[in-house]
C-alpha positions as CSV (number, residue, x, y, z in Angstrom):
1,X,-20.6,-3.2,-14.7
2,X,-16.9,-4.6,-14.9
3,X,-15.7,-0.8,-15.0
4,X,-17.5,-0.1,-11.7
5,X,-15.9,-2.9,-9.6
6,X,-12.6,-2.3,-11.4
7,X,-13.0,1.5,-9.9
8,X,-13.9,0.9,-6.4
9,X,-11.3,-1.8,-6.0
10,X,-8.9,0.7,-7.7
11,X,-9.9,2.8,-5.3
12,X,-9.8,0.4,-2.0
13,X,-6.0,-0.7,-2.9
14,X,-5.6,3.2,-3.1
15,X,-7.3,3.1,0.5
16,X,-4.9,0.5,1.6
17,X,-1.9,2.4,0.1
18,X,-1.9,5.3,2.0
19,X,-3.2,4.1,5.6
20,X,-0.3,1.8,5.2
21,X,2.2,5.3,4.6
22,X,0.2,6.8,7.1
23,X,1.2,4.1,9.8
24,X,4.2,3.9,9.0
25,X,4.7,7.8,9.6
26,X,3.0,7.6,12.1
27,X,4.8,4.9,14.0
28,X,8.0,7.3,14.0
29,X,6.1,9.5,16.1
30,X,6.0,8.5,19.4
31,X,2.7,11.0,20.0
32,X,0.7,9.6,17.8
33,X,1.7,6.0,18.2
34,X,-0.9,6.2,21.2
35,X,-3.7,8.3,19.5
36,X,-7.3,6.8,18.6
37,X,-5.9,7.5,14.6
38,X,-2.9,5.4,14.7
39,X,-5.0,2.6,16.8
40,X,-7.2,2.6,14.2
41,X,-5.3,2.6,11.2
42,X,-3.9,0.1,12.5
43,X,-6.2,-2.3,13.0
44,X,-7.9,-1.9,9.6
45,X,-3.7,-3.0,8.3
46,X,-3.4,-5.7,10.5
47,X,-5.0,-8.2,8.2
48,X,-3.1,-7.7,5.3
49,X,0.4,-6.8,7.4
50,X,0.0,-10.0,9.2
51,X,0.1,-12.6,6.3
52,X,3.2,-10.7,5.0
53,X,5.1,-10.1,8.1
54,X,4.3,-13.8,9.1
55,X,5.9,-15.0,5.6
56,X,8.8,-12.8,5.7
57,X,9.4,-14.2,9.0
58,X,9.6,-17.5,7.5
59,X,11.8,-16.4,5.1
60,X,14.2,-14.7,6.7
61,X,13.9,-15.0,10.2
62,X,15.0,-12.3,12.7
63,X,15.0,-9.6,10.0
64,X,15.8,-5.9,11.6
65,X,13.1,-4.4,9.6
66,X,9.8,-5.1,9.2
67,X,9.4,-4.4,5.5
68,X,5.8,-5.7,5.1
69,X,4.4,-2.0,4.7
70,X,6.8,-1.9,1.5
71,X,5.8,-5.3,0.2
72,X,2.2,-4.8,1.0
73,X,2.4,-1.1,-0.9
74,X,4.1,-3.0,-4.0
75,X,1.7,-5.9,-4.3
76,X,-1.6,-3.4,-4.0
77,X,0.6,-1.3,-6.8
78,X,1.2,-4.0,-8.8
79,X,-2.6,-5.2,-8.5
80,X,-4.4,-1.8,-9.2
81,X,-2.0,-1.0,-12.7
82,X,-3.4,-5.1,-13.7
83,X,-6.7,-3.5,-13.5
């Protein structure tokens, strides 16, 4: 039973992984930044980007980059080699 939840959360952080690559791609797009796709994928990020881009604003406010895509893609990383 363990092994089964360990999977499908391997698999969500997956998931999460590459939407997140795929926003960010698709953000340098200016085509797709206005598509149904990228409005979507981006709403399923916003509730993990939030958290991280509102703590690295704490941080280091008025940072040129928003590098919570990278952060987030480390943490779920880190989280799905602890399972």
């Amino acid at each position: 039973m363990l092994y089964i939840i360990a999977v499908i959360i391997n698999i969500a952080l997956s998931l999460l992984e590459y939407s997140v690559i795929i926003e960010c791609v698709c953000s340098y797009l200016p085509q797709l930044c206005e598509s149904r796709f990228y409005m979507a994928i981006s709403k399923l990020n916003a509730p993990f980007l939030n958290p991280l881009r509102k703590l690295l604003n704490r941080i280091s406010p008025g940072l040129p980059v928003d590098i919570s895509p990278l952060l987030l893609v480390i943490i779920a990383g880190i989280i799905r080699r602890l399972i």
